[in-house]
N, C-alpha and C positions, 0 to 999 in steps of 0.2 A: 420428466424424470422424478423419481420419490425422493425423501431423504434415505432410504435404506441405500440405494445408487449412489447419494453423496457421502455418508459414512462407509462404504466400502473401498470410492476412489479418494478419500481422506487417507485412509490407514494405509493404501496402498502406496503414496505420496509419502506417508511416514515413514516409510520401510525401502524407499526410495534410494537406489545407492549408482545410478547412473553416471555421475562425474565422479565418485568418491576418491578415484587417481588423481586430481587435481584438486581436491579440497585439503588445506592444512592441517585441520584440526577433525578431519572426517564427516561424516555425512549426520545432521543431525536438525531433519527440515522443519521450518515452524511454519503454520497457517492457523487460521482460528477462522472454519466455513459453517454456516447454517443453513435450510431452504429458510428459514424464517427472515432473516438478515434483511434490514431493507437497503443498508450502507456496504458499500463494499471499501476499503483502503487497499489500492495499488499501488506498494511498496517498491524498493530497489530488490534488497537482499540483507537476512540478519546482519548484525555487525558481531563483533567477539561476546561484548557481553548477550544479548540478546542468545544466539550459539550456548553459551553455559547456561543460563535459565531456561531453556526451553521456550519462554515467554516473550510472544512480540512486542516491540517496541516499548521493551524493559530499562529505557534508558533518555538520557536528556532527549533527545529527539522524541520519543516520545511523549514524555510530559509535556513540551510545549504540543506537539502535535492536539492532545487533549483539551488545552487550552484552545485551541486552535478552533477546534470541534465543541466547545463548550460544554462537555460532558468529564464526568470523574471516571476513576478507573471499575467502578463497579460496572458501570454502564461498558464501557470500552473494551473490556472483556466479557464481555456476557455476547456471547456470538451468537444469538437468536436478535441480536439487536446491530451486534456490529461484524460483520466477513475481515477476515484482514489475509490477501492474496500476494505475498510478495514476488515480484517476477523472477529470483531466485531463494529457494526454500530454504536453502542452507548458508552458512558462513563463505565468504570465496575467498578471503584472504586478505593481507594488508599489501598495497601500490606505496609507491612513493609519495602520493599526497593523497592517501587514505584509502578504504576500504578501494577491493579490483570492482570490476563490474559485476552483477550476476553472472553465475552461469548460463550461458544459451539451453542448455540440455531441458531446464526445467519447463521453461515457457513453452519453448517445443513439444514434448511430451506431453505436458498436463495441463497447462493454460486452457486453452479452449475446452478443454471435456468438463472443468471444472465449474466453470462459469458458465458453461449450458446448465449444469442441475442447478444452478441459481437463478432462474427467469424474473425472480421474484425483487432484485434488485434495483432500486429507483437512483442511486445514487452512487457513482463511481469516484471516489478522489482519488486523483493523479500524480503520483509523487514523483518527480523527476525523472530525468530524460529518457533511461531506459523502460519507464513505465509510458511517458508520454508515447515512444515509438509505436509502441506492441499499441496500447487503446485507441490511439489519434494517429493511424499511419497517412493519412490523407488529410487532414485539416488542420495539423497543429503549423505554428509560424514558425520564422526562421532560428529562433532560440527559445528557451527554456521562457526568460523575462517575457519579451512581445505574448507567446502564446498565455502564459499568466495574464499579463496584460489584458488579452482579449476574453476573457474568461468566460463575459456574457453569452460569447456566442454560443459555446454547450453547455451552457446553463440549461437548467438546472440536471440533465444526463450526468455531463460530466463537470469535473471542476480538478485544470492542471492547478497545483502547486508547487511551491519551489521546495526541497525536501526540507523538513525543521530542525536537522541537525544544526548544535553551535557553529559549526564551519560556515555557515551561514547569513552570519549576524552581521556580515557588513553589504552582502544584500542585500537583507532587512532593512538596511538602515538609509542605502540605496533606493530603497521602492519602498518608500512608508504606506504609499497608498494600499499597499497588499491589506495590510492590519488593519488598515482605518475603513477602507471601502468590501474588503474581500472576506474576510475573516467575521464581520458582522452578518454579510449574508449567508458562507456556511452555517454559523449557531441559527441562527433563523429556521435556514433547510433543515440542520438534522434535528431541531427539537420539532417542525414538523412532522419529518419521516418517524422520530419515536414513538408519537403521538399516534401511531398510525394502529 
């Protein structure tokens, strides 16, 4: 597939209004895809701010995410360098202990047609459970941690992480070994794939 095939099912994903009955604040999908991209980020779903900027991961989660990745936001935005695919495009609303899940509709829809015109992708990260499902239906462990945990196994394809939102941090502080042992060999990988 060309990129003229992925800017066509881009914009068509932007103009996307499939669940808009069940979104609060309306349909308003964010993705940042390239054929150039060699990183892909497997996201959950915006959260509210991210929804009002238009821009992925416009917010603490994403900052440490970048730190995470060892790159600034010049790089982190520049989609010939980085994909960013969230498993739902849009906002889905606030739960009782935080953002709802994505919506099912998107991943269904446009998940797979999207990431065919991206063949070109060496690197998938995994950002939490609902992204772990859809990428690793078959190999991830019995939780979100363990699977983290095993990382090396889809090394270097893929790489689960725990999401880097604040709500977080006592995870983090749970599993030091993520940062000390995990997070050195992402910055490794993606200043190679940069380099590429």
């Amino acid at each position: 597939m060309t990129a003229i095939t992925l800017n066509k099912l881009a914009k068509k994903i932007t103009k996307c209004t499939l669940c808009i009955d069940s979104l609060p604040m309306g349909a308003r999908p964010v993705l940042q895809v390239s054929t150039k991209a060699k990183i892909l980020i497997a996201g959950q779903a915006p959260g509210i701010r991210v929804h009002r900027s238009g821009i992925p991961f416009d917010d603490p989660s994403g900052k440490r995410l970048r730190e995470w990745m060892g790159i600034n936001d010049e790089i982190f935005y520049n989609p010939n360098q980085i994909a960013i695919l969230p498993m739902g495009f849009c906002y889905p609303g606030t739960g009782k202990s935080g953002d709802l899940p994505p919506r099912p509709e998107c991943a269904k829809e446009w998940r797979q047609q999207i990431l065919d015109t991206m063949p070109q992708i060496e690197l998938i990260i995994v950002i939490g459970m609902y992204a772990l499902k859809w990428h690793m239906p078959t190999n991830k462990k019995s939780n979100l941690t363990e699977t983290v945990r095993a990382w090396e196994e889809y090394w270097p394809k893929l790489l689960p992480i725990p999401h880097p939102s604040p709500r977080n941090n006592i995870w983090l502080k749970k599993n030091q070994w993520f940062e000390k042992i995990v997070v050195p060999s992402l910055q490794t990988l993606v200043q190679e794939l940069l380099r590429k």
